[in-house]
C-alpha positions as CSV (number, residue, x, y, z in Angstrom):
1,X,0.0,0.0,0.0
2,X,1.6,3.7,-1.1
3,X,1.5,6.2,1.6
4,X,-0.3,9.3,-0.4
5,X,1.4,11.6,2.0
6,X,4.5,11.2,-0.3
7,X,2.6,12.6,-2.5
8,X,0.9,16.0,-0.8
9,X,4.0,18.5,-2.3
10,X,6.0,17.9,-5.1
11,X,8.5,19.0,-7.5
12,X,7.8,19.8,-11.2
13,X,10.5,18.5,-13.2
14,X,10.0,19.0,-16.7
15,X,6.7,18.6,-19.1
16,X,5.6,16.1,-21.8
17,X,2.7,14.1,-23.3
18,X,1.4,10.9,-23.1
19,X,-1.5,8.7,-23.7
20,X,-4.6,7.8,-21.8
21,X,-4.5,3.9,-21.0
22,X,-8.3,3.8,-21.7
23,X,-8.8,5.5,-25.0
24,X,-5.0,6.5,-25.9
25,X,-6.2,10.0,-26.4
26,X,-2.7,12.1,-26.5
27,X,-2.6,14.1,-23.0
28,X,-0.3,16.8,-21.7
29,X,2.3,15.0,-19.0
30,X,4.7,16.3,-16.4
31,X,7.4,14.5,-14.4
32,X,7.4,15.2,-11.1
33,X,9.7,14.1,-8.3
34,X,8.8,13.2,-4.5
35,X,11.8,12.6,-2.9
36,X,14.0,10.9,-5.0
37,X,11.3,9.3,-6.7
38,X,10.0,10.7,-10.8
39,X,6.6,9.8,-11.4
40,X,4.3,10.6,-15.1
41,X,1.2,12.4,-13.9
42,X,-1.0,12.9,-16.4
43,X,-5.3,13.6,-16.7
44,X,-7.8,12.3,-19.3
45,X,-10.9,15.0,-19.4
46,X,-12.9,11.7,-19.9
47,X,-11.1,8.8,-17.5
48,X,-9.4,11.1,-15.3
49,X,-6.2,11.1,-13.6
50,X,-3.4,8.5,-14.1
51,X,0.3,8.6,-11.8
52,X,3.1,6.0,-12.6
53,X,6.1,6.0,-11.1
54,X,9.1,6.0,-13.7
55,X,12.8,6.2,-11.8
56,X,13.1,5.1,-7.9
57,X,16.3,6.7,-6.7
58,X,19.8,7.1,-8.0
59,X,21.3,7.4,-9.6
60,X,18.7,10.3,-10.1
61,X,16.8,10.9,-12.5
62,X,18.1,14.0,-13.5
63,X,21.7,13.6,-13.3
64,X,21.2,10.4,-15.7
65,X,20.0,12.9,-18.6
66,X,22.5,13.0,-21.2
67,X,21.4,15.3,-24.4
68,X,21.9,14.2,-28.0
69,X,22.0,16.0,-31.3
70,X,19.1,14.6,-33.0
71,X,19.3,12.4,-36.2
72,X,15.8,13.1,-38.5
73,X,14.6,10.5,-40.7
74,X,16.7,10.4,-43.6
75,X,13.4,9.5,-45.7
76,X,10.7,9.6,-44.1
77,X,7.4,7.1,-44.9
78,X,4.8,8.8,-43.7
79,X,3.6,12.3,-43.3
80,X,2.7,14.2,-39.9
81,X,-1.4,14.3,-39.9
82,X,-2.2,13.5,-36.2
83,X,0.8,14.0,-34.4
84,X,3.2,11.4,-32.0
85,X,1.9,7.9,-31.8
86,X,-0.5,8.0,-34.3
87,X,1.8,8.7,-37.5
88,X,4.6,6.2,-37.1
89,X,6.3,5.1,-39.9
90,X,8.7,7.0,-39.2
91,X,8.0,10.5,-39.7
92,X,9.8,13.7,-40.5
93,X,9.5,14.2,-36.9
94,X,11.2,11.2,-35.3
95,X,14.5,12.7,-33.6
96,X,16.5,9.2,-33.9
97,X,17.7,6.8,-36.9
98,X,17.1,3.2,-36.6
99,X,19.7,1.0,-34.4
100,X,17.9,-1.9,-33.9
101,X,14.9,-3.2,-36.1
102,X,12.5,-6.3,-35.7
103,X,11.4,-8.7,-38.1
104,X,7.9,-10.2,-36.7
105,X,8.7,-13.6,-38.9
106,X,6.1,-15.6,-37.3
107,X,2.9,-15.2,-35.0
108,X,3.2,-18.7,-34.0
109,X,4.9,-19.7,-30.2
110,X,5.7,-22.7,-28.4
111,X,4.8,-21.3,-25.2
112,X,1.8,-19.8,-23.2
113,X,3.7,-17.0,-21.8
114,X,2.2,-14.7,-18.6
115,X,4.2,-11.5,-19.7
116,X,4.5,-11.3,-23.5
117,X,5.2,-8.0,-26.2
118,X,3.2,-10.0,-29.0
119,X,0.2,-11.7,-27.3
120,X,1.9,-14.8,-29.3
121,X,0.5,-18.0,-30.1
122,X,-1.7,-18.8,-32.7
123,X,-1.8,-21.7,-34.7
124,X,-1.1,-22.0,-38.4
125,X,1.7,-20.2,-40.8
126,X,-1.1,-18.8,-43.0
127,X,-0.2,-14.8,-42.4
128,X,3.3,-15.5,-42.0
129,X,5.4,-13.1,-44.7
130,X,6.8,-14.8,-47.9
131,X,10.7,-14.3,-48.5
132,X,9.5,-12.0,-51.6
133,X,7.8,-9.9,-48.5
134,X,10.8,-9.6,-46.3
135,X,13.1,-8.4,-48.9
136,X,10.7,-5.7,-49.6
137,X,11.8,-4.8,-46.0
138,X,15.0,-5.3,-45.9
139,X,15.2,-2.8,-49.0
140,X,12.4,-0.6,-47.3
141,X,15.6,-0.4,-44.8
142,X,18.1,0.2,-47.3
143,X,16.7,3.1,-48.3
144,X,15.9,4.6,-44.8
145,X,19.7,4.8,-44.5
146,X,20.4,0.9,-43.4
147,X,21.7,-1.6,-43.2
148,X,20.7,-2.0,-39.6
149,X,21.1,-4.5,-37.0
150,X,18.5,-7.3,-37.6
151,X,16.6,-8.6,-34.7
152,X,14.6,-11.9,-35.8
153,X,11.1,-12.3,-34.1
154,X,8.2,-12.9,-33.4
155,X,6.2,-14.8,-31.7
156,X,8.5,-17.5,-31.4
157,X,10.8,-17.2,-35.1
158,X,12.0,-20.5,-34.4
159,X,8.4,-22.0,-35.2
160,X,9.4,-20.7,-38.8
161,X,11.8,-23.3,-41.0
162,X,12.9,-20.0,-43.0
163,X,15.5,-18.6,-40.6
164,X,18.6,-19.8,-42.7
165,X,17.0,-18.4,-46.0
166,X,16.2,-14.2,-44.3
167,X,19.3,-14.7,-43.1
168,X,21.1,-15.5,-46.4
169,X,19.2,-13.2,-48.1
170,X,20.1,-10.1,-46.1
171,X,23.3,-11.2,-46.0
172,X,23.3,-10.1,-50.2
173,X,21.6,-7.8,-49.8
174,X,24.2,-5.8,-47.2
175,X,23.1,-6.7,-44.0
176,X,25.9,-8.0,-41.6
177,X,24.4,-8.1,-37.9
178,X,21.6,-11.2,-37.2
179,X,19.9,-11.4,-33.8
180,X,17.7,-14.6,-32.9
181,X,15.3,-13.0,-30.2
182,X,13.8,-16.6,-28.9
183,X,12.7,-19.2,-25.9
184,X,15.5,-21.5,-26.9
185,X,13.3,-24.4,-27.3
186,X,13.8,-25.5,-30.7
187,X,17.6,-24.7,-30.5
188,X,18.1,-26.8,-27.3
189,X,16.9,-29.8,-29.3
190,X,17.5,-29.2,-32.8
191,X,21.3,-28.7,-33.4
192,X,20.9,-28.9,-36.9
193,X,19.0,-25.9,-37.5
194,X,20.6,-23.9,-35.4
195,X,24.0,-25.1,-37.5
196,X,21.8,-24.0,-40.7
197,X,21.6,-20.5,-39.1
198,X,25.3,-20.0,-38.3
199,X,26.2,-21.0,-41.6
200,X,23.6,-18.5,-42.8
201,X,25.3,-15.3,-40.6
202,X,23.5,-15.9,-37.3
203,X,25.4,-13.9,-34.8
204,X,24.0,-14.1,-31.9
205,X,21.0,-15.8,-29.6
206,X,19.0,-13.1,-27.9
207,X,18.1,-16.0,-25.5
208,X,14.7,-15.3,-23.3
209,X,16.1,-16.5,-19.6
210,X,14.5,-15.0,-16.3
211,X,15.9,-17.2,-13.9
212,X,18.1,-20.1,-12.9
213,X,15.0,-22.2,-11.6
214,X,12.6,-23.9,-12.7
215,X,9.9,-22.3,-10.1
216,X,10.4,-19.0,-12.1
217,X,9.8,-20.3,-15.9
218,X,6.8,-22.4,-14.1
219,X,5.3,-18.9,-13.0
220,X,6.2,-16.7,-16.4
221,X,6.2,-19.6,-18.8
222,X,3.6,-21.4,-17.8
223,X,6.8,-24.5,-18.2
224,X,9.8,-25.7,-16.4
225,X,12.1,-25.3,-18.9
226,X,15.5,-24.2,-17.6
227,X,17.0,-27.3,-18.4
228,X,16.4,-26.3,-22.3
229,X,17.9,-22.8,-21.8
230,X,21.2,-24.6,-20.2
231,X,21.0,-26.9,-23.3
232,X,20.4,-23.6,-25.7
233,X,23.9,-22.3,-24.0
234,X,25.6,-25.2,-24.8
235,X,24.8,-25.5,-28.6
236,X,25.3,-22.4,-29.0
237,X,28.7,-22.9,-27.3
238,X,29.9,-25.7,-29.4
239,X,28.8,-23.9,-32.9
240,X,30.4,-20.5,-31.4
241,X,27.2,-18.2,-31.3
242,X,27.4,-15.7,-29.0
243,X,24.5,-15.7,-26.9
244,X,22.9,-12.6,-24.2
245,X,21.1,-13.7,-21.7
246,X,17.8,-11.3,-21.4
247,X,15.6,-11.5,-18.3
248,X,12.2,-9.8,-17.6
249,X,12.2,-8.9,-14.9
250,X,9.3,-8.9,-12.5
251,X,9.1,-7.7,-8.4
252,X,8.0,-10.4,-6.5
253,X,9.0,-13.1,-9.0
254,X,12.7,-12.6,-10.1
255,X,14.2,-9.7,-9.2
256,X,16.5,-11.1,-6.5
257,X,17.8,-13.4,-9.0
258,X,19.9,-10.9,-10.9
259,X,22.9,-11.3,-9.2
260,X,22.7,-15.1,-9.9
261,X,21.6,-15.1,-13.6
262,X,25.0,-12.3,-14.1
263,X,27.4,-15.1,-12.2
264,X,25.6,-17.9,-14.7
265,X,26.4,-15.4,-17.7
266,X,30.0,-15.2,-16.8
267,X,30.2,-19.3,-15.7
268,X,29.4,-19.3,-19.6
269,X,31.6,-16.9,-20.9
270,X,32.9,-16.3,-23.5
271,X,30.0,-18.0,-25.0
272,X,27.3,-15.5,-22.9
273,X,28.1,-12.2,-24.4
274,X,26.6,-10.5,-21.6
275,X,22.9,-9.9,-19.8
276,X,20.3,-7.5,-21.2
277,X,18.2,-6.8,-18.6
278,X,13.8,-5.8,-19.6
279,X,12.0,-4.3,-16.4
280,X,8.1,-5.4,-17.3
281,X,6.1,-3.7,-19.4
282,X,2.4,-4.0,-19.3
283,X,1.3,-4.7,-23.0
284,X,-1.7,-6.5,-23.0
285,X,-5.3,-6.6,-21.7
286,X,-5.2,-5.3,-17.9
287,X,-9.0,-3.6,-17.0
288,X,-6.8,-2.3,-13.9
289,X,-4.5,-0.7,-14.0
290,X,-0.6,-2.4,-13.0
291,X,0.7,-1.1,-9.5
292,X,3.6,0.6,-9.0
293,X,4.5,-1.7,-6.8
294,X,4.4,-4.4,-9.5
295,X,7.0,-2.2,-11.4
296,X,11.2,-2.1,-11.3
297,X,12.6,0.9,-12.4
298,X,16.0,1.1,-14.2
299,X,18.0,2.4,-11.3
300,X,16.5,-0.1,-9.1
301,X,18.0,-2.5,-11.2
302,X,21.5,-1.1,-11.0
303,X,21.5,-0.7,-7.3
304,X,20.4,-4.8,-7.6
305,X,22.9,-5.7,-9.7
306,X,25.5,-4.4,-7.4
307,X,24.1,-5.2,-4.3
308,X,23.6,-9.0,-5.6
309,X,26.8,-8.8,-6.9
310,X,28.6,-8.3,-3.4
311,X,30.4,-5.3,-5.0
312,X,32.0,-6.6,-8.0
313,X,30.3,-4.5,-10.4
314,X,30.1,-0.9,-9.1
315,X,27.5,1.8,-10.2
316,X,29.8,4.1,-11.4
317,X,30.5,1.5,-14.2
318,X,27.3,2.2,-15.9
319,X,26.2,4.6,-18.3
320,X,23.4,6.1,-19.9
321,X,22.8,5.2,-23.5
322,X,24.5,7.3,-26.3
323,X,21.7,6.4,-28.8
324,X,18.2,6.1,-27.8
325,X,17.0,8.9,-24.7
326,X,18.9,8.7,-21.7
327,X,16.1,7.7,-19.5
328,X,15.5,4.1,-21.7
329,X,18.5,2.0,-20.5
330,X,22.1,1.5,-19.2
331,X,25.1,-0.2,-20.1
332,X,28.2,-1.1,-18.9
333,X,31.0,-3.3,-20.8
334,X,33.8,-4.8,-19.2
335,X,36.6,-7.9,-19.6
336,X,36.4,-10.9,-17.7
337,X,39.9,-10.9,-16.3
338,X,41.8,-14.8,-16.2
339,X,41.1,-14.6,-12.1
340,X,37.9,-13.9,-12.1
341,X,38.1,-10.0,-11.8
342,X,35.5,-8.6,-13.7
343,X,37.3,-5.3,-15.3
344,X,35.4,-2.2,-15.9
345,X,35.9,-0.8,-19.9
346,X,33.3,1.7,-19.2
347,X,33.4,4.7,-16.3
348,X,31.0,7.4,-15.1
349,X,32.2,10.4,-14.1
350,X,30.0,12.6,-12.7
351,X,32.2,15.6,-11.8
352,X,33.1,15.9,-15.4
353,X,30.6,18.3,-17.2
354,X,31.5,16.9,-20.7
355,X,30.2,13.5,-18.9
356,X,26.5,14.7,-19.2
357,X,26.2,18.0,-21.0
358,X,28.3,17.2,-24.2
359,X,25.2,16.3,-26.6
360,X,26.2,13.1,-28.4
361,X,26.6,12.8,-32.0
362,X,26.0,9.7,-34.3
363,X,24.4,7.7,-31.3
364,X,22.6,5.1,-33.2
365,X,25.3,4.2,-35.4
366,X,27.5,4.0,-32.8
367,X,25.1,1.6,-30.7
368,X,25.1,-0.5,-33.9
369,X,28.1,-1.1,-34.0
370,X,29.1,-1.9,-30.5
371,X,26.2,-4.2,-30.6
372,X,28.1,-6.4,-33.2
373,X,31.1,-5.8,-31.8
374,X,30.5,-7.1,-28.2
375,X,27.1,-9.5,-28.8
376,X,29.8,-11.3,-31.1
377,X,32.0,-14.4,-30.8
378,X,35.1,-13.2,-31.8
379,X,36.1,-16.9,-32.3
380,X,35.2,-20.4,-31.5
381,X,35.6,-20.5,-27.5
382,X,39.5,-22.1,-27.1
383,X,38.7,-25.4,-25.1
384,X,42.6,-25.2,-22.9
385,X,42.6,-22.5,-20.4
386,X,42.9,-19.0,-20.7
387,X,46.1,-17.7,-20.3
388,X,46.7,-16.5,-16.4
389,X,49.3,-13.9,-17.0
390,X,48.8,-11.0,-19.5
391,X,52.3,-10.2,-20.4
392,X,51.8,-7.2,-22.9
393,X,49.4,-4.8,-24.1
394,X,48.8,-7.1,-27.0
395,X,48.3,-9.6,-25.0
396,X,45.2,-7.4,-22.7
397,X,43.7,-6.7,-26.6
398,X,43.0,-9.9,-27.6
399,X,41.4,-10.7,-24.1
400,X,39.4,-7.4,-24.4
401,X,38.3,-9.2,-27.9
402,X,37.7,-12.6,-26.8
403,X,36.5,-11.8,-23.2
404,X,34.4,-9.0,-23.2
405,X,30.8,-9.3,-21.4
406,X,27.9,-7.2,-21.4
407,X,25.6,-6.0,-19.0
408,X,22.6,-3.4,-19.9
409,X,19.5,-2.7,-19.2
410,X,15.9,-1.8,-21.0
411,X,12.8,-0.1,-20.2
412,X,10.1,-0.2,-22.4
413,X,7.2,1.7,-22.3
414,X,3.3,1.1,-21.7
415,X,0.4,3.4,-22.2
416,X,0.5,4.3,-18.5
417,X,4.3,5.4,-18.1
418,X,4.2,6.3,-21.8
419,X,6.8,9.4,-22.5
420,X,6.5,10.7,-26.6
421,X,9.8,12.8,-25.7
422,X,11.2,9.2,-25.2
423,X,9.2,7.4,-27.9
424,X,10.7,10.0,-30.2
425,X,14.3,9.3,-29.2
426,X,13.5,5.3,-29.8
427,X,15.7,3.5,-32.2
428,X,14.4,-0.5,-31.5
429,X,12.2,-0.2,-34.5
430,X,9.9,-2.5,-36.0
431,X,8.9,-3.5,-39.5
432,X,5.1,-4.0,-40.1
433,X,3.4,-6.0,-42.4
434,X,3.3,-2.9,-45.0
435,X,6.6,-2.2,-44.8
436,X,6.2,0.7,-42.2
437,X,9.0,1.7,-39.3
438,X,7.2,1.9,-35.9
439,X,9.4,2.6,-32.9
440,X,9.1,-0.7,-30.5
441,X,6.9,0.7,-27.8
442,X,4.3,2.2,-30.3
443,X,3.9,-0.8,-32.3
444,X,3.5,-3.0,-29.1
445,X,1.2,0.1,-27.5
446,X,-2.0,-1.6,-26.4
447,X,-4.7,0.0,-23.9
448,X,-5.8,-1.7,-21.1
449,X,-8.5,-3.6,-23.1
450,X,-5.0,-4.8,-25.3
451,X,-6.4,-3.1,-27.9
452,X,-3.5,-1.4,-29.8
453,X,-2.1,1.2,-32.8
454,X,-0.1,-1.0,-35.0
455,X,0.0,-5.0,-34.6
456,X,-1.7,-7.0,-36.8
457,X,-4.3,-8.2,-34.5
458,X,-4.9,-4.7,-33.8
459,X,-8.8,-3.3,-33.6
460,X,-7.4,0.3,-32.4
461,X,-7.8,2.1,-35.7
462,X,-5.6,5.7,-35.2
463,X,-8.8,7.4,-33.4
């Protein structure tokens, strides 16, 4: 239960819009702090009044800001009619390129899952998009200033048999950087298709894994399945994918497992690239409206993974993002050491005023290409040990290249903490069916009837 007498005088941070969760009207929005607490406040003349909370603590929410010189659409799709969410496509107004995009390659899952973006699961291949469709978006990307990182999704993408064929064919057509966002099902029993991938261009396994237990997966899964994830890490191991571990995250179900998910990630280095950490998101049908106690806030995540990690990972090693807007994620990147010693690459200093007030240039390419660079294997895993004494600079390099491990963070947005500054700033874009860019957390917007804007299934027509 929230005390309201946190709440009787606040401080006016800064102003925005939103949505309202009911009808997604677009609604004047202010952040405003109590304590060290930001919350979205935010009044619909018709459903009324609506406060989320957005960023427990510190580091605080507005020493985390970090500007950006903003990178416009080099051709945009669509034209500006009703304004930010309703003419994504992207428009002339979007104030970030692409970093990231999604390929929605199936509908189908495997699983019955509790918290899911695409309210996956249905039953038959029949709207799936043809190869002949996909290259239409892959050149739609091309010329929006690509090639970009390709996430492949869904649903579950592994239902699909096509993998190895998108793959090869953005591979011709430019595209160098292939994610597999999945459950790790099929891959922890079918080597061979996983092999098909690799020899494709597969990079990397974007590998959905909230816990080491099967009590967790039982509660968000609906299955006990961690003995598939562990079998998903090994394939991937012996084909020399790279392979992030990404965790939603979920108070009172997982959160105090971060600290032992980051020690499994480095028990399986340099196979695990790192951990991508998603605070939940509430997408989907809720009539009422999520808690705030049912929410985890990025710096709540950071003072978790520190405090679950005894101290071996320190705060000051994470940054805000230089792409997307400061207040979506963090990320720190670092080099597992022969001893154990996890060694920071990445620093904050907050005394420095170029830290936070220099505005940041080429962000999104930049993000692109650390992505590949670090969600990589750099070679097949060597099977004898590492070697325990770095004798020369050369010699720290190739550990840096081998040996380097992630660990970020993600928060997406639903139509109750919805920020259009932020959704402006978004580069995790997705393709739809037509062809159109839709920043990530206005193609999965839904009310909280789940009706949305942009997916398929959709019965939210723009009004």
């Amino acid at each position: 239960m929230i005390n309201q007498d946190i709440f009787a005088e606040g401080t006016l941070l800064s102003s925005t819009e939103s949505v309202c969760p009911v009808c997604l009207k677009r609604l004047p929005a202010n952040r405003v702090r109590y304590g060290e607490d930001v919350y979205l406040e935010k009044e619909c003349p018709q459903h009324g009044f609506y406060r989320t909370v957005i960023w427990r603590g510190t580091p605080g929410f507005t020493e985390w800001a970090r500007p950006k010189v903003p990178v416009f659409p080099q051709q945009p799709f669509t034209s500006i009619d009703k304004g930010c969410p309703f003419d994504c496509g992207l428009c002339a107004d979007h104030r970030q390129e692409p970093c990231c995009v999604l390929f929605d390659v199936t509908e189908r899952c495997d699983l019955k899952c509790k918290f899911c973006f695409a309210s996956a699961g249905k039953k038959d291949s029949s709207s799936e998009p043809s190869l002949k469709k996909i290259e239409g978006w892959y050149r739609r990307l091309l010329q929006a200033g690509g090639p970009f990182n390709i996430q492949l999704s869904g649903g579950e993408p592994c239902m699909s048999d096509d993998l190895p064929e998108i793959i090869t064919l953005g591979r011709s057509l430019g595209f160098t950087f292939f994610q597999l966002n999945t459950n790790g099902l099929r891959i922890s029993r079918d080597v061979a298709y996983l092999a098909k991938m690799k020899d494709a261009g597969l990079c990397t396994v974007y590998l959905q894994f909230d816990g080491t237990n099967d009590e967790i997966y039982s509660r968000m899964r609906g299955r006990a399945i961690f003995a598939q994830k562990m079998q998903a890490i090994r394939n991937c191991a012996d084909l020399g994918i790279g392979v992030v571990l990404v965790p939603t995250l979920v108070p009172g179900i997982n959160t105090d497992e971060i600290g032992r998910i980051i020690d499994l990630a480095l028990a399986h280095a340099p196979t695990v690239r790192g951990v991508h950490f998603q605070p939940v998101s509430y997408f989907g049908r809720y009539p009422q409206a999520p808690s705030d106690a049912e929410r985890i806030t990025l710096p709540e995540v950071i003072r978790a993974i520190t405090e679950q990690t005894q101290g071996r990972i320190q705060r000051e090693s994470f940054l805000p993002p230089g792409g997307e807007n400061a207040h979506c994620s963090f990320h720190a990147n670092f080099v597992l050491m022969p001893e154990g010693e996890l060694r920071p690459l990445t620093r904050r200093e907050t005394s420095s005023c170029c830290s936070t007030s220099t505005p940041i240039q080429d962000g999104s390419r930049k993000s692109r290409l650390v992505t590949a660079k670090h969600w990589t294997v750099a070679r097949p895993p060597v099977t004898s040990e590492p070697k325990q004494i770095l004798g020369s600079w050369d010699d720290f390099l190739e550990r840096v290249n081998t040996y380097s491990f992630s660990i970020s963070g993600m928060a997406f947005q639903d139509a109750w903490n919805l920020d259009l500054e932020r959704l402006r700033e978004c580069y995790i874009i997705h393709v739809s069916r037509e062809g159109k860019l839709i920043p990530f957390c206005a193609y999965n917007l839904t009310n909280q009837l789940g009706l949305s804007l942009y997916r398929p299934q959709s019965q939210f027509l723009n009004t």
